[in-house]
C-alpha positions as CSV (number, residue, x, y, z in Angstrom):
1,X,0.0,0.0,0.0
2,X,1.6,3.3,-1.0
3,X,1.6,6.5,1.6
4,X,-0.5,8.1,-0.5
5,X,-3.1,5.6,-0.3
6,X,-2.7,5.5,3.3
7,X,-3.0,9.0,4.2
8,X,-6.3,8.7,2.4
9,X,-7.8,5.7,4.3
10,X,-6.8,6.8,7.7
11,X,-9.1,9.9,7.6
12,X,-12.0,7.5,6.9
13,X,-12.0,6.9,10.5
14,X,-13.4,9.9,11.5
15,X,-16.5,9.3,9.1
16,X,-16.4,5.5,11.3
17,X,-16.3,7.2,14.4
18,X,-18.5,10.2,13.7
19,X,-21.9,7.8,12.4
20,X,-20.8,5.4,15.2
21,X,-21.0,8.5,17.7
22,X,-24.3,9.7,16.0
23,X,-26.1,6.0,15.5
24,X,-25.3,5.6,19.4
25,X,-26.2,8.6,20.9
26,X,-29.6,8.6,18.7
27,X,-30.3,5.0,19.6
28,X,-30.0,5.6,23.4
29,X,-32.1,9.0,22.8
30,X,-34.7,7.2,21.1
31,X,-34.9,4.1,24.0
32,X,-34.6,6.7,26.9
33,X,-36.1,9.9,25.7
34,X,-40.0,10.3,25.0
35,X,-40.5,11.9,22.2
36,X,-41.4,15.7,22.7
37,X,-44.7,16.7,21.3
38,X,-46.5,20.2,21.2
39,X,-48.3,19.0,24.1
40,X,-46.0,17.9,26.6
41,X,-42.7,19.0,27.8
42,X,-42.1,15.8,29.5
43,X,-38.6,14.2,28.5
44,X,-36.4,17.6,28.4
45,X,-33.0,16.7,30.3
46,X,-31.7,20.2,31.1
47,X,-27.9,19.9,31.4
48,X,-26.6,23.3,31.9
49,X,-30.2,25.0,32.8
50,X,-32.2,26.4,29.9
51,X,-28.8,26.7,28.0
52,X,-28.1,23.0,26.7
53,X,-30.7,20.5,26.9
54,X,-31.4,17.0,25.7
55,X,-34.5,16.6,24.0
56,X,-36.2,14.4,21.3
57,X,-37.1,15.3,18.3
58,X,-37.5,14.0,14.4
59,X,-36.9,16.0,11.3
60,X,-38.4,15.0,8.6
61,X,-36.5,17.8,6.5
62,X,-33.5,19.1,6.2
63,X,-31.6,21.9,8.1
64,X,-33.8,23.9,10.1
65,X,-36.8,22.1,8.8
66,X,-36.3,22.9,5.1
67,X,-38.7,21.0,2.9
68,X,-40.8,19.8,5.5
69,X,-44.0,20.7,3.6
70,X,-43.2,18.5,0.9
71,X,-45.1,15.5,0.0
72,X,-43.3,12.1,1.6
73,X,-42.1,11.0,-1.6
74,X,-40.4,14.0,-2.9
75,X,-39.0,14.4,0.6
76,X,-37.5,11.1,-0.1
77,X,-36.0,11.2,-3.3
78,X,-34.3,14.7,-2.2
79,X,-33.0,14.2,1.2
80,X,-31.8,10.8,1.1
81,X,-31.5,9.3,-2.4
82,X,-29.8,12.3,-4.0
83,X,-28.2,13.2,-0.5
84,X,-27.0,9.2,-0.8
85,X,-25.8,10.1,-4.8
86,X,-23.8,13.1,-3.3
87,X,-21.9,11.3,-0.5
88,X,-20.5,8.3,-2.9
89,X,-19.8,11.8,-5.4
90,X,-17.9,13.6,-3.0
91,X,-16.0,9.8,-1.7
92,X,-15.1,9.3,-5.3
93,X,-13.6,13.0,-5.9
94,X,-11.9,12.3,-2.0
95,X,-9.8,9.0,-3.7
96,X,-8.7,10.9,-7.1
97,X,-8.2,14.1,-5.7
98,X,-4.3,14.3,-5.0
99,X,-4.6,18.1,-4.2
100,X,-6.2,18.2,-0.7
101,X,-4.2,18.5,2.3
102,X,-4.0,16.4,5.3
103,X,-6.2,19.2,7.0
104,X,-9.0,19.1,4.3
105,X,-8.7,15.1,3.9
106,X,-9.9,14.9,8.0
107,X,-12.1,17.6,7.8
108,X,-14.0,16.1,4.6
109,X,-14.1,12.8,6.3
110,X,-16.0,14.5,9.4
111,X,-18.2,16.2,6.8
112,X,-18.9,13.0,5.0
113,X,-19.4,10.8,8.4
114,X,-22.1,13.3,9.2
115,X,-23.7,13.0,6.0
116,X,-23.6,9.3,6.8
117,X,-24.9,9.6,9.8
118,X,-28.5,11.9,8.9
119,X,-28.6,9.3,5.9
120,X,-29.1,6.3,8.0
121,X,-31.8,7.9,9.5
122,X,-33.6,8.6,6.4
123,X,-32.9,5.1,5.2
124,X,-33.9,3.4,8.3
125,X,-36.3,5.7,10.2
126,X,-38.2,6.2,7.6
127,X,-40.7,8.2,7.7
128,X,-40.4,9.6,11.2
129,X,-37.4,11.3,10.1
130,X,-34.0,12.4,11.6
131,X,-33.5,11.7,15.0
132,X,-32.2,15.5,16.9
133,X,-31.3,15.8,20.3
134,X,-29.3,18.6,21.4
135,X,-31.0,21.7,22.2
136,X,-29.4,24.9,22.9
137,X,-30.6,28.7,24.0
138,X,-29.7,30.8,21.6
139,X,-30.2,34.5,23.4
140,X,-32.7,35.9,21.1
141,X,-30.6,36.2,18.3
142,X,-32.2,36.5,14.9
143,X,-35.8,36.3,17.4
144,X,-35.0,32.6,18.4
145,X,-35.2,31.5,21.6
146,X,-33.8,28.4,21.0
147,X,-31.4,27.5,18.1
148,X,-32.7,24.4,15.6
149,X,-32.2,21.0,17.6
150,X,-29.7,19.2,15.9
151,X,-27.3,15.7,16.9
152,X,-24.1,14.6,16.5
153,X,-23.9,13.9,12.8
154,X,-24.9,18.1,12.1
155,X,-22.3,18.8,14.2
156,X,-19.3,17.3,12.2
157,X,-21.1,18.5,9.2
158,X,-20.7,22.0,10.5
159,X,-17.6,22.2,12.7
160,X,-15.9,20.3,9.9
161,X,-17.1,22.3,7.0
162,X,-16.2,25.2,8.5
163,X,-12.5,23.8,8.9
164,X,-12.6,23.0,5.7
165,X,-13.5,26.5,4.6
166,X,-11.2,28.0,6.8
167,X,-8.2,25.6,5.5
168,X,-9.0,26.6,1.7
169,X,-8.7,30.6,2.5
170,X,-5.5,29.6,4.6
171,X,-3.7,28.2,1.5
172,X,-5.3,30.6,-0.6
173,X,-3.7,33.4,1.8
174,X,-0.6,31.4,1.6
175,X,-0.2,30.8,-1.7
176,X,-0.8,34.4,-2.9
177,X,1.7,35.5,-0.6
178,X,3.9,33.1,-2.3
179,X,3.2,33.8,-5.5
180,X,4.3,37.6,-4.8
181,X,7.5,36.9,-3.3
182,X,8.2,34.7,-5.8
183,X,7.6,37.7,-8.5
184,X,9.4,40.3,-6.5
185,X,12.8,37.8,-7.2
């Protein structure tokens, strides 16, 4: 096995970890949580008072409830087959893609293990939806209360994406400013 090829499967352990994370935390959510309903508040687990809380919840949507109006079928076909179709996409650009650094390898992985994550929700929950669990106060910022429940899997989909964002305008930064001291020579 070359290094190359091994610097590329070692990342995929932190898309193991992260749907192994998510799958377990929303399995004992789902045995030990009741599920909240507009109607009851029974089942909130307040951690850190009214600022984090442990709650259940199902999105049958994406982010924020996006698409949650839409008829099951279409809700299907565009949050799980077509989010399935874009995961094996982005896996396949991961193994020819020579380009990306170590940074961006890990944090696409995390990104990717989240994606995995929500999917096998949608695959195997079906049709109660994604499984969300961590509740936060958000301050009254943009008139929420409360920010959008979300679980594990969201949260490597974020905090990695945003690394990987971060890591492109690094060696953008980098590489301009390498570019210019190479033409002042």
């Amino acid at each position: 096995m070359t290094q190359n090829t091994k610097n590329k499967l070692w990342p995929l352990s932190l898309s193991v970890l992260v749907v192994a994370l998510d799958q377990i935390t929303k399995a004992l959510v789902v045995k030990y949580i009741p599920l909240l309903t507009p109607f009851s508040d029974n089942g909130i687990i307040e951690i850190f008072g009214k600022y984090l809380r442990l709650i259940h919840v199902r999105n049958k949507a994406v982010a924020f409830s996006m698409g949650a109006g839409l008829p099951d079928s279409v809700r299907f076909m565009l949050f799980s087959v077509l989010s399935l179709m874009a995961v094996i996409i982005i896996y396949i650009v991961y193994f020819r893609n020579n380009e990306f650094t170590k940074l961006q390898r890990w944090a696409l992985c995390g990104i990717l293990g989240g994606g995995l994550g929500n999917l096998v929700d949608r695959f195997f929950r079906w049709p109660d939806g994604v499984v969300d669990f961590i509740d936060c106060y958000f301050f009254g910022i943009f008139g929420w209360e409360r920010w959008p429940t979300f679980n594990i899997a969201d949260s490597a989909v974020v905090v990695c994406g945003i690394i990987f964002i971060i890591s492109f305008i690094v060696q953008a930064v980098h590489d301009s400013k390498n570019s210019k001291s190479e033409a002042s020579k």
